[in-house]
C-alpha positions as CSV (number, residue, x, y, z in Angstrom):
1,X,10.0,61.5,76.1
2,X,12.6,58.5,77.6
3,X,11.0,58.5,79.0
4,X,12.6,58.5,79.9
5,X,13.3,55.4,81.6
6,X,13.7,57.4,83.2
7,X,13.8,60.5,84.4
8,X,11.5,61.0,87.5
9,X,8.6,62.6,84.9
10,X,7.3,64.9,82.3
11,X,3.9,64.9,81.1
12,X,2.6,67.3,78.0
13,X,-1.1,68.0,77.7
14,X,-2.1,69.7,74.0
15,X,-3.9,73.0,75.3
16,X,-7.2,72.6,73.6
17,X,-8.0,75.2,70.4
18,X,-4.2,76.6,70.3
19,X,-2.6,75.8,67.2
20,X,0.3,77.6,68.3
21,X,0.7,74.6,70.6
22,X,-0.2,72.1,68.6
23,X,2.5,73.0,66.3
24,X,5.0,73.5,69.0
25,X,4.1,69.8,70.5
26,X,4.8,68.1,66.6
27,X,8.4,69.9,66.3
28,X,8.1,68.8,70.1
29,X,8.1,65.1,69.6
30,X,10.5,65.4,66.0
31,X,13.0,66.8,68.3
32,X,12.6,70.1,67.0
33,X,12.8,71.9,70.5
34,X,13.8,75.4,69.2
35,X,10.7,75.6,67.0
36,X,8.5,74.2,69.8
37,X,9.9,76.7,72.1
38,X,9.3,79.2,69.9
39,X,5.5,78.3,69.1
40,X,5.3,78.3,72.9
41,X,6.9,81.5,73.6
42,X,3.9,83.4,71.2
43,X,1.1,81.1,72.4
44,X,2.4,82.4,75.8
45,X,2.0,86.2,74.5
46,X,-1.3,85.8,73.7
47,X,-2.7,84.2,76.2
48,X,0.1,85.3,79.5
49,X,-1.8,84.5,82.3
50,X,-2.1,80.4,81.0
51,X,0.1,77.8,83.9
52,X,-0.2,75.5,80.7
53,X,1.9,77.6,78.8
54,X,4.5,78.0,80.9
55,X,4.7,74.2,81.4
56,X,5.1,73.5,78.0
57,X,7.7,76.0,77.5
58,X,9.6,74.6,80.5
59,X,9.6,70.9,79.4
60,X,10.6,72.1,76.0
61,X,13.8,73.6,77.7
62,X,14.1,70.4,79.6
63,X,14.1,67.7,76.9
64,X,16.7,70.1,74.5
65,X,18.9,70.0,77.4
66,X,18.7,66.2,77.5
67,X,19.1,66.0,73.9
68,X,21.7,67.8,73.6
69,X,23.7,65.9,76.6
70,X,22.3,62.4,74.9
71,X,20.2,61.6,78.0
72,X,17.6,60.8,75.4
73,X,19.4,58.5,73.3
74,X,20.5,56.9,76.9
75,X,16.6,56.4,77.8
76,X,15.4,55.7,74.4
77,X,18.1,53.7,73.0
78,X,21.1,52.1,75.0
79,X,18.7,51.4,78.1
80,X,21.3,53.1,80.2
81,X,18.1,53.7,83.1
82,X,19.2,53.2,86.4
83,X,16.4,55.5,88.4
84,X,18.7,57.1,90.5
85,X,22.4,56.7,88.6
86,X,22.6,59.5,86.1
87,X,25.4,62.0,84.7
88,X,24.7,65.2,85.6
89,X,22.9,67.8,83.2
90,X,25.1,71.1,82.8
91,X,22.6,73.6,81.6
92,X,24.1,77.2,80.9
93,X,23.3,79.4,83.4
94,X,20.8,81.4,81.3
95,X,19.0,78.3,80.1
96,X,18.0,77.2,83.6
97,X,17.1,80.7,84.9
98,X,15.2,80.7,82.1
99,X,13.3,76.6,82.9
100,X,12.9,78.6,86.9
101,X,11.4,81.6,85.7
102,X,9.1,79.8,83.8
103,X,8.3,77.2,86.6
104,X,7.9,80.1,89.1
105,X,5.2,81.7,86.5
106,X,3.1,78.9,86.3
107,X,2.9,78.0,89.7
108,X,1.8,81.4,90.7
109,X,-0.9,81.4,88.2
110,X,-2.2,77.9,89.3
111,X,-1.8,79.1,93.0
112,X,-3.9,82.4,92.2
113,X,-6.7,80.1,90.6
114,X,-6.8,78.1,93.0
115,X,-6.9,80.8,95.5
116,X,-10.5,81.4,93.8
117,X,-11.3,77.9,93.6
118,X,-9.7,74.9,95.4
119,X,-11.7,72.5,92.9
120,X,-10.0,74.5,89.9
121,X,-9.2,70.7,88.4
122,X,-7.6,72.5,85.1
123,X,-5.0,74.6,88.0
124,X,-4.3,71.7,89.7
125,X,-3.4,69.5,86.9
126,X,-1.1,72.6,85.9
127,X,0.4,72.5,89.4
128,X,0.7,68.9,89.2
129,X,2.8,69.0,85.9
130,X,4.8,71.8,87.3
131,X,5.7,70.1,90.4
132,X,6.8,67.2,87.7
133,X,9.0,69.8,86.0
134,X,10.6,70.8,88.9
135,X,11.5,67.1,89.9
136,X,13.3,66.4,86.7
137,X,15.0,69.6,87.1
138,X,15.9,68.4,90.7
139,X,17.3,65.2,89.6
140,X,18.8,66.0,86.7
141,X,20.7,68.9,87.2
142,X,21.0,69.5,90.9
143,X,21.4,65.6,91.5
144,X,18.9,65.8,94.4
145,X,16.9,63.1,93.7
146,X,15.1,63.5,97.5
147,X,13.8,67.0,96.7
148,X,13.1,65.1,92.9
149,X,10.9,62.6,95.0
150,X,9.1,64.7,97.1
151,X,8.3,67.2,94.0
152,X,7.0,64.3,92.8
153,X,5.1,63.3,95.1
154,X,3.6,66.2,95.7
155,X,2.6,66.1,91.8
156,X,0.5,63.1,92.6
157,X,-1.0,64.1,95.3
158,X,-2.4,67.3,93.5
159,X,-3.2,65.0,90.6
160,X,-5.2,62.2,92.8
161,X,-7.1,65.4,93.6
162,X,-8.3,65.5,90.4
163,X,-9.1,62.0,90.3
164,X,-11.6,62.0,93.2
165,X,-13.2,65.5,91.7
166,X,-13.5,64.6,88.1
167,X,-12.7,60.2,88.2
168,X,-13.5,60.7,84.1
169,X,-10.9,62.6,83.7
170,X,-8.3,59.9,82.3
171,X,-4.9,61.9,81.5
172,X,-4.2,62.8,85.4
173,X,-4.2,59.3,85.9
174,X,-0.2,59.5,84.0
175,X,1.7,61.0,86.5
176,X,-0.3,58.5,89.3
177,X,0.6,55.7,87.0
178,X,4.2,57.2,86.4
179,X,4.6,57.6,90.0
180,X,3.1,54.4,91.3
181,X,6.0,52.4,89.0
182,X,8.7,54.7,90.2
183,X,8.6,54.4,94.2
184,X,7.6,50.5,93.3
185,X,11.4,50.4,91.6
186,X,12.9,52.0,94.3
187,X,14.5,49.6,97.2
188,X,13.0,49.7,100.6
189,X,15.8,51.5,102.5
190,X,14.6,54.6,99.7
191,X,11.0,53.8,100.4
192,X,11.7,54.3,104.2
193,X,12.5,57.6,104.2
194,X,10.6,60.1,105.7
195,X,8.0,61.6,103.0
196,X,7.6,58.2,101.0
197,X,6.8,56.3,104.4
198,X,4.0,54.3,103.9
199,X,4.2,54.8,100.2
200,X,5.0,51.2,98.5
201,X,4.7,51.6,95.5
202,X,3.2,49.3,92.6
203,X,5.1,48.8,89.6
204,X,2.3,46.4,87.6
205,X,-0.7,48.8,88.9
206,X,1.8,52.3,87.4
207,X,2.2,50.1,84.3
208,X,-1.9,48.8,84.2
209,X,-2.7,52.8,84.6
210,X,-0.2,54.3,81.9
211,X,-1.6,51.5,80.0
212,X,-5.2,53.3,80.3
213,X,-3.7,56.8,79.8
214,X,-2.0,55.4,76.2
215,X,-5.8,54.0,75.4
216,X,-7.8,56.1,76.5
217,X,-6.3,59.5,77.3
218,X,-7.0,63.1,75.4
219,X,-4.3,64.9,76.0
220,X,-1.7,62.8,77.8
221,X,-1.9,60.0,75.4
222,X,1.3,60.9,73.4
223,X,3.5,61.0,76.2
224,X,1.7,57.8,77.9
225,X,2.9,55.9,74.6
226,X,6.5,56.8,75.0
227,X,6.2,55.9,78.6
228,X,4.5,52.6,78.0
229,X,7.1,51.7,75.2
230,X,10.4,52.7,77.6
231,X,8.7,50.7,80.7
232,X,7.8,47.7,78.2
233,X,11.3,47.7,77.2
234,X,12.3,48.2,81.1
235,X,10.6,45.5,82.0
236,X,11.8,42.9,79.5
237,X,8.7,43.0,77.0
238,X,10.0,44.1,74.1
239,X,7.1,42.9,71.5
240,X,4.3,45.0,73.8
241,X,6.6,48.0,72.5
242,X,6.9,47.5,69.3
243,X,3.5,47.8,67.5
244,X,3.4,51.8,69.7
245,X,7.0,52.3,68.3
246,X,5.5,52.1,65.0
247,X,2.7,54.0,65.4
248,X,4.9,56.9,67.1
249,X,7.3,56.6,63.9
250,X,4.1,57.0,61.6
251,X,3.2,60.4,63.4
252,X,6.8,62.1,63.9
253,X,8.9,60.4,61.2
254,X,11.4,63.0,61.8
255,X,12.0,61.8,65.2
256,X,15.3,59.2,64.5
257,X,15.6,58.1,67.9
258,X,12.3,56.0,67.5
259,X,14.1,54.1,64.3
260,X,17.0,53.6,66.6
261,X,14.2,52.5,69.5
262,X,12.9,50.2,66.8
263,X,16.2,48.7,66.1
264,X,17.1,48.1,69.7
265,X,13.2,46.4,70.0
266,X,14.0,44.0,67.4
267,X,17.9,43.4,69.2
268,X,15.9,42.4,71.9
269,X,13.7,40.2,70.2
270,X,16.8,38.3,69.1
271,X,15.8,39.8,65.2
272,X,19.3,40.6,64.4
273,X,18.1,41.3,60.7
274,X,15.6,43.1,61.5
275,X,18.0,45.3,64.2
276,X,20.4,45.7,61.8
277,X,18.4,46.8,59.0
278,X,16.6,49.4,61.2
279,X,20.2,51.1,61.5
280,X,20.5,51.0,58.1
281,X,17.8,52.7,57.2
282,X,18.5,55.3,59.7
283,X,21.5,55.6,57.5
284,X,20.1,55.4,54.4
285,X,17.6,58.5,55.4
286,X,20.0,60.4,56.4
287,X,22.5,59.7,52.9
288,X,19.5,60.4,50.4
289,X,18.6,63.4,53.2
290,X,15.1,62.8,54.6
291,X,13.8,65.6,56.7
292,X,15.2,65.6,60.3
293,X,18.4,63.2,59.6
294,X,20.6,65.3,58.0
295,X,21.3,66.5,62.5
296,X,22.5,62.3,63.0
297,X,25.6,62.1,63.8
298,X,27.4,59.5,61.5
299,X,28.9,58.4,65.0
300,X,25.5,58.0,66.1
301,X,24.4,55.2,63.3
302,X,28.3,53.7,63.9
303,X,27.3,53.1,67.9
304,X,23.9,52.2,67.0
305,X,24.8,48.9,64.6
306,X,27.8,48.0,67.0
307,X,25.8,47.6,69.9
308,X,23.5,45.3,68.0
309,X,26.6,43.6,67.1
310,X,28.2,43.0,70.5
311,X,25.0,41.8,71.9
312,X,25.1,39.3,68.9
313,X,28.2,38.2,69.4
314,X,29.2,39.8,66.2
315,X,32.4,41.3,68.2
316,X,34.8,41.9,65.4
317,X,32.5,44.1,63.2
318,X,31.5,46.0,67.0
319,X,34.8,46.7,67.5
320,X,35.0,48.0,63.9
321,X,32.3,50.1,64.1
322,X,32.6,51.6,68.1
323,X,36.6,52.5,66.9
324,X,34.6,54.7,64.8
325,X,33.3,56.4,67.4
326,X,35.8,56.8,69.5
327,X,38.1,57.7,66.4
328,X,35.5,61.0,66.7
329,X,34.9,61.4,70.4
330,X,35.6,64.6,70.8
331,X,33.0,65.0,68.2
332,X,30.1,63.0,70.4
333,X,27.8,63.5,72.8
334,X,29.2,62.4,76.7
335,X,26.8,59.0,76.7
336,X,28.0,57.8,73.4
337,X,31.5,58.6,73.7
338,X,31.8,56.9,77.3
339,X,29.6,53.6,76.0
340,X,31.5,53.1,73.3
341,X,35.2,53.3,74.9
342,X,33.8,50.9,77.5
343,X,32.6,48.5,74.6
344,X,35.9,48.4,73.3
345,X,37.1,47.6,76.5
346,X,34.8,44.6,76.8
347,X,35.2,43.2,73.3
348,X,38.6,43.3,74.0
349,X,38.2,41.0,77.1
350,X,35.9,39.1,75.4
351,X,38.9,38.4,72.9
352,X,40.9,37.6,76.1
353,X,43.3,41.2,75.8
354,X,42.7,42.5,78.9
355,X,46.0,44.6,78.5
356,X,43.8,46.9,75.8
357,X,40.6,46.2,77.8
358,X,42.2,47.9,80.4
359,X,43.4,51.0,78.1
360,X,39.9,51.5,77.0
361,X,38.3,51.7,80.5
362,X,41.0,54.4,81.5
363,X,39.5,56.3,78.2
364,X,36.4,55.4,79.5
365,X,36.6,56.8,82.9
366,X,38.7,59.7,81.9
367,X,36.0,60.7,79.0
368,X,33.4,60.9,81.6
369,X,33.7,60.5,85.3
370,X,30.3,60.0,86.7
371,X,28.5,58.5,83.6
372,X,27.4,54.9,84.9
373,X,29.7,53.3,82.3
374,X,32.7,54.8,83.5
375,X,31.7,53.4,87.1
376,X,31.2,49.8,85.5
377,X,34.3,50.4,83.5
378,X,35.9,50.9,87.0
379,X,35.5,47.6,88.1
380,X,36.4,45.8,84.9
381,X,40.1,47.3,85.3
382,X,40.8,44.6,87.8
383,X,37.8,42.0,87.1
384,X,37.8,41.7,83.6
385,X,34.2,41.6,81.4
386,X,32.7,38.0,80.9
387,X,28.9,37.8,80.3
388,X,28.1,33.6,80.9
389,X,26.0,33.3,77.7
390,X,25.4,35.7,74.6
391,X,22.6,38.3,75.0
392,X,21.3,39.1,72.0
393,X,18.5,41.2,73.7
394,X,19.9,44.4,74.5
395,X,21.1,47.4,72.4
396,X,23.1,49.3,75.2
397,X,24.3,49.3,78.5
C-alpha cells in the first residue's frame, strides 16, 4: 500500500489455493490488518515450513504499524513522500520482535530451499520479498535508510534472478520496476555511494515496468496498482490514477483512504466539486455507517476537505475546518495533527497575521519534532508562507 510513495517497498503475492490467504489479503487491502494477520497466522500453522507465509504475516505487521502512525494516509493522501524524510515508526517492542522473528523464519526456509536448488525461482522470489520487508523495516523504524537501500537492492538482485530463469514470470518484475524508480529519485551524491555505484537508476523504465506488473501480473498486480496510482500522483499525472483508484474502490470499498485518494486526484485535477464531494461522501458513509467507516476519525474527514480548501484558495472555510482538528489533536494521529497546525500557520500568513502564523508553527514543531512539516514549519517562523500563484492541485503537503 502508499505505497507508499513511498516507503522503500512491499510487495504481496496471493499464495495460490489458500483461502486462508486470500481472505487475509481482502481484510489486507480494507485495512483490516488484525483479521489479515490472523488468517495468516493459521495458513501459517498449516502449512509452517511456507517463506510465503511468513512474508505476508510480516507486511501485515508493517502496514498496521503505518496505519496506525498515519504514514499511510501521509503516502496515500497528503502526498507528504519525500524518499528519504520520514517520522520515525515507534513499534512496541513486542510488535517488532514479532515482524524479526517472522523475517528470520522466512529467510531460513528460502535459504534451505535454495540450498537444494539455486534455481528454486518460488524461494528466491520469497527471499526477494523478504529482503523488501526488511528494508522498510530499516527505513522506517531504525531510520537507516543505507542498510534500507542495500536490502533493497539485494531484493532485486534476487528477483532479476528470476527474470533471466523464468523471463515469463511477470510479478518479479515489481520490485525491479519499484527499484529502478527509486535509486532514479535519489540525487547523485546518494547514487555515489558505495553499493549503488554504477547503479543509475530509471525512473520512466521503473514506472514503464510497474505499468506491466499492474497489466499483466498474477499475483503482484494488486499492489502494482497502488504503486502505479501513488507514482502517477508523484509524478504529476493525476488523470492516469484515477480510473485504477476506482477500480481499487470497486474491489475493497471498505478501504476509506482510496475515497480520500480519490478526492485528492480530483484536487489535483483542479475539480474542486468533484474533491469536495469525495469528502463528503466519505462523511456521509461513515454518518449512515457503511462497513469499515465507522474507524474515521471525524478529524480525519475535517483535514481531508480543508486541505482541498487551502489549495483552492478557499482559506477561510480551511481554517474553519483544520481548527477542528487541532481543537482534537491530542485525539489524532502525529501526521494529521502536525499538517494541520502548520496549515493554520500558513493561512494565517496567507491572511498577512504572521504573529498567529508564528504561534501555530511553534504548535507545529512542538506536536512533532521530526515530522517534515514541523521542519518546513521551522523555516516559516522567520520567512513567512507565500505560494506565487494558487495551486489547486494538491491535497497535502
Amino acid at each position: 500500500m502508499k505505497v507508499t510513495l513511498l516507503v522503500i517497498f512491499l510487495a504481496a503475492s496471493l499464495f495460490a489455493g489458500s483461502s486462508l490467504v486470500e481472505d487475509g489479503y481482502q481484510h489486507f487491502y480494507n485495512l483490516e490488518y488484525d483479521q489479515a494477520l490472523a488468517d495468516f497466522d493459521r495458513a501459517i500453522a498449516l502449512q509452517p515450513d511456507s517463506p510465503d507465509l511468513y512474508n505476508h504475516a510480516a507486511e501485515a505487521i508493517v502496514f498496521r504499524e503505518m496505519y496506525r502512525d498515519g504514514a499511510l494516509e501521509s503516502e496515500l493522501v497528503t502526498g507528504n513522500n519525500s524518499l528519504l524524510r520520514r517520522a520515525r515508526l515507534n513499534p512496541a517492542p513486542d510488535t517488532e520482535q514479532r515482524f524479526l522473528n517472522e523475517v528470520r523464519k522466512a529467510l531460513d526456509l528460502a535459504q534451505a530451499r535454495l540450498r537444494r536448488n539455486p534455481n528454486d525461482t518460488g524461494a528466491l522470489y520469497a527471499m526477494g520479498i523478504t529482503y523488501g520487508l526488511r528494508a522498510n523495516y530499516y527505513f522506517l523504524v531504525r531510520k537507516a535508510w543505507l542498510d534500507a537501500l542495500r536490502d533493497a537492492t539485494t531484493a532485486r538482485k534476487l528477483h532479476n534472478r528470476i527474470s533471466e530463469l523464468d523471463p515469463s514470470n511477470v510479478d518479479a518484475r515489481l520490485v525491479q520496476g519499484l527499484h529502478d524508480y527509486i535509486v532514479g529519485s535519489l540525487t547523485p551524491l546518494y547514487r555515489m555511494l558505495g553499493f549503488l555505484a554504477g547503479q543509475r537508476g530509471d525512473k520512466e523504465l521503473g514506472i514503464r515496468t510497474i505499468e506491466n506488473v499492474a497489466a499483466h501480473g498474477v499475483e503482484d498486480r494488486i499492489e502494482a496498482e497502488i504503486f502505479l496510482a501513488a507514482l502517477y500522483r508523484r509524478e504529476h499525472q493525476p488523470r492516469k490514477a484515477l480510473p485504477i483508484v476506482d477500480g481499487l474502490i470497486a474491489r475493497f470499498p471498505r478501504n476509506y483512504l482510496f475515497r480520500f485518494e480519490r478526492a485528492g486526484i480530483y484536487a489535483a485535477l483542479g475539480d474542486g466539486k468533484q474533491a469536495i464531494g469525495g469528502i463528503e461522501e466519505v462523511a456521509r458513509l461513515k454518518t449512515t455507517g457503511a462497513p469499515g467507516y465507522s474507524r474515521v476519525p471525524w478529524e480525519m474527514i475535517y483535514y481531508q476537505l480543508g486541505a482541498i480548501q487551502f489549495w483552492s484558495n478557499d482559506l477561510q472555510a480551511a481554517l474553519a475546518n483544520m481548527q477542528r482538528v487541532t481543537a482534537k489533536a491530542d485525539e489524532v494521529d502525529l501526521n494529521t495533527g502536525v499538517l494541520a497546525w502548520m496549515r493554520v500557520g500558513q493561512i494565517y500568513d496567507l491572511n498577512q497575521r504572521h504573529d498567529l502564523a508564528v504561534e501555530a508553527y511553534k504548535k507545529a514543531i512542538a506536536y512533532a519534532p521530526e515530522a517534515e512539516a514541523a521542519r518546513e514549519s521551522r523555516r516559516y517562523i522567520s520567512s513567512p508562507y507565500r505560494r506565487a500563484e494558487p495551486q489547486p492541485s494538491r491535497s497535502g503537503v
